[in-house]
C-alpha positions as CSV (number, residue, x, y, z in Angstrom):
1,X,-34.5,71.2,-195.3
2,X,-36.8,74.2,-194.4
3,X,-37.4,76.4,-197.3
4,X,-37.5,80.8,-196.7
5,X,-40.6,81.7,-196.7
6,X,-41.4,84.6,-199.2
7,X,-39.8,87.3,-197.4
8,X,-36.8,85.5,-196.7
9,X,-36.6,85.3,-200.5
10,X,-36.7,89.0,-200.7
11,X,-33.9,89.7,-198.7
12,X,-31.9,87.1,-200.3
13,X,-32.7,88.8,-204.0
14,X,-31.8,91.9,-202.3
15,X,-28.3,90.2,-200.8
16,X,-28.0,88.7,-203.9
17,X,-27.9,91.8,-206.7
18,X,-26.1,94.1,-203.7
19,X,-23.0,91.3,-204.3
20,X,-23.4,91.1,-208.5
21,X,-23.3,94.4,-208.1
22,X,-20.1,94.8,-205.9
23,X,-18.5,92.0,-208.2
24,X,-19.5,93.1,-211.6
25,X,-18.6,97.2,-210.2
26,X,-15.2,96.1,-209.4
27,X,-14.6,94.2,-212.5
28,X,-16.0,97.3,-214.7
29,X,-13.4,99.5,-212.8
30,X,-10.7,97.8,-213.2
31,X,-11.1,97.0,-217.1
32,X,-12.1,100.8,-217.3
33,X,-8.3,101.7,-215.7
34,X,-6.9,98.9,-217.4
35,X,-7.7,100.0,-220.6
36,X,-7.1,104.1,-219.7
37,X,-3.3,102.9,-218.6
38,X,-0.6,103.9,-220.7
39,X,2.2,101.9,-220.2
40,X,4.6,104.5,-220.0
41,X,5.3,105.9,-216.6
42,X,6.3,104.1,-214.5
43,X,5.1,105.8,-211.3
44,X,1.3,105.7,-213.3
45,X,1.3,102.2,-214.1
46,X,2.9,100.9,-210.0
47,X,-0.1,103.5,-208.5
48,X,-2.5,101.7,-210.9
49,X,-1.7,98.1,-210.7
50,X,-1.6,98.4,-206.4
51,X,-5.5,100.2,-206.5
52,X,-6.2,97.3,-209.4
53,X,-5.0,94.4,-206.3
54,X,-7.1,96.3,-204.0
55,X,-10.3,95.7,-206.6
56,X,-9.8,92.7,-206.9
57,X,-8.8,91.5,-203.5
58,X,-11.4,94.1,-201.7
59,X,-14.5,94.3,-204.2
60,X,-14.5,91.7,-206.8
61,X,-13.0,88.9,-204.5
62,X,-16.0,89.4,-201.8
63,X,-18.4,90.2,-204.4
64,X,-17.6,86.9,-205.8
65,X,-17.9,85.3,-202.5
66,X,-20.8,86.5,-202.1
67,X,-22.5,85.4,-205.0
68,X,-21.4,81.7,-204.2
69,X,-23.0,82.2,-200.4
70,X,-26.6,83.7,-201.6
71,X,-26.4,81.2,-205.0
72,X,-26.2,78.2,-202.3
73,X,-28.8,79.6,-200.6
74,X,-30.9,79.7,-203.6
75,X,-30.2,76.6,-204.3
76,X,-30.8,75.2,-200.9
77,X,-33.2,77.0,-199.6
78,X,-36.2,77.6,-202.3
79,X,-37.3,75.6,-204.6
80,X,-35.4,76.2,-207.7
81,X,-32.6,73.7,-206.4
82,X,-29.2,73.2,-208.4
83,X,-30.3,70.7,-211.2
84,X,-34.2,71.1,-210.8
85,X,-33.7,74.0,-213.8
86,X,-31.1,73.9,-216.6
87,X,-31.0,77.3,-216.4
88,X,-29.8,77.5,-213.1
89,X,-27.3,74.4,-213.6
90,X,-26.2,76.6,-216.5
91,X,-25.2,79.4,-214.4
92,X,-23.3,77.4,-212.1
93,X,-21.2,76.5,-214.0
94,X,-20.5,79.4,-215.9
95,X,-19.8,81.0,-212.5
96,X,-17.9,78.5,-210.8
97,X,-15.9,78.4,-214.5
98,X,-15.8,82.3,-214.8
99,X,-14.4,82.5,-211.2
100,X,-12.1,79.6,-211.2
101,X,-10.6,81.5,-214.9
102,X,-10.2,84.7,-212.7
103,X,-8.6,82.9,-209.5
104,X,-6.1,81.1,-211.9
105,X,-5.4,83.5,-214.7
106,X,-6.3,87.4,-214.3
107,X,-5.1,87.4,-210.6
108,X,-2.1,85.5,-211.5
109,X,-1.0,87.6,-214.1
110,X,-1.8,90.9,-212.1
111,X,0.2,89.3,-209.6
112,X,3.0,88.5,-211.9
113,X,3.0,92.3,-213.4
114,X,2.8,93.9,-210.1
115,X,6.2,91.4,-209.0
116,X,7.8,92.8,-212.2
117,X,7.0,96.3,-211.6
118,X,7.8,95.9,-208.3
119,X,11.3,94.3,-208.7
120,X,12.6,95.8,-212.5
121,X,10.9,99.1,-211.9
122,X,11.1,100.8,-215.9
123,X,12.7,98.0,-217.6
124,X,9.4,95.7,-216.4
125,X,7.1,97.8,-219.5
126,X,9.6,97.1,-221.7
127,X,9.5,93.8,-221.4
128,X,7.7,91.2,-223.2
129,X,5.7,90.0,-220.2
130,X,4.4,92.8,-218.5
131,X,2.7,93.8,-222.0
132,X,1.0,90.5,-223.3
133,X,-0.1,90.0,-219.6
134,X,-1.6,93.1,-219.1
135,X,-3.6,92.8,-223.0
136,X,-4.6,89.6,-221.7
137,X,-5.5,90.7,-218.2
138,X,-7.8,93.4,-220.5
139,X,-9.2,90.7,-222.4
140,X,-10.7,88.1,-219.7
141,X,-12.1,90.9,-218.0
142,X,-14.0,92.1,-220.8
143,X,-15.3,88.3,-221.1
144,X,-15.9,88.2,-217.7
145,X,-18.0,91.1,-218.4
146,X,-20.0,89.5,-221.1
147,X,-20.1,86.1,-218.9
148,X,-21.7,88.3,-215.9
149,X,-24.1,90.1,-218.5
150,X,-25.2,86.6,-220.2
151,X,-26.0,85.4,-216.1
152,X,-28.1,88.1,-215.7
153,X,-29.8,87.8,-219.0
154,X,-30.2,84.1,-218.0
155,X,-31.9,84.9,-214.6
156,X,-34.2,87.4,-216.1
157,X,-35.2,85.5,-218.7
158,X,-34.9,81.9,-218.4
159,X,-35.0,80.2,-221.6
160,X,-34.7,76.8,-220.5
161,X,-38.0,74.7,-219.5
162,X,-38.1,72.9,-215.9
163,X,-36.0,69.4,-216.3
164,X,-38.0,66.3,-216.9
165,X,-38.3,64.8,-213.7
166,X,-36.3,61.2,-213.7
């Protein structure tokens, strides 16, 4: 396959931090409203929990997307491949397992909250749900943050030699 010539790599770096930006900015947000919420009014917490969908489905979600588009272009258009560096096998998988957590936990229980707020009104904060979802809503997206800061630390600095070649 035809590799980007040096330019093309360029614009694809650029491509690439606009979207980690757009992802990690979204995720920053919401943890930052997340953690502001009180869980008291319920007119606060309905208003917050529909702009916290939005996030996700509007920023985070394409951010994400993005990052798997220009990572595959990476991968399959320069030389640094999927499995040609462990460090870049490494952040595969952290971001295939850090988005697949998000998909199949934080959305669903944002999801799940925003039903109960939706359908109870008051007596949703008051249950025992809507409160150990939201901590734990709180708490992936702070390791989401610190999975996205470890990536980045990982590209910059790339402590893992080349792999021996087989």
């Amino acid at each position: 396959m035809k590799k980007l010539s040096t330019n093309g790599v360029k614009w694809l770096k650029i491509i690439h931090l606009v979207v980690l930006v757009l992802m990690m900015g979204g995720i920053i947000c919401s943890t930052i409203l997340r953690v502001s919420l009180r869980l008291t009014s319920l007119d606060e917490v309905l208003v917050t929990y529909r702009m916290l969908q939005g996030i996700s489905d509007y920023v985070v979600r394409y951010g994400a997307q993005g990052l798997l588009l220009t990572g595959l272009a990476y991968s399959l258009l320069t030389n640094w491949g999927f499995f040609k560096h462990t460090w870049v096998t490494v952040k595969w998988a952290a971001f295939m397992l850090q988005t697949i957590f998000g998909i199949f936990f934080i959305d669903r229980w944002m999801v799940q909250n925003l039903a109960l707020l939706e359908t109870d009104g008051s007596a949703a904060l008051t249950s025992p749900v809507f409160p150990q979802n939201h901590a734990l809503i709180k708490y992936g997206a702070m390791v989401q943050i610190g999975v996205i800061v470890f990536l980045v630390w990982v590209s910059v600095v790339k402590p893992w030699r080349r792999r021996a070649a087989a």
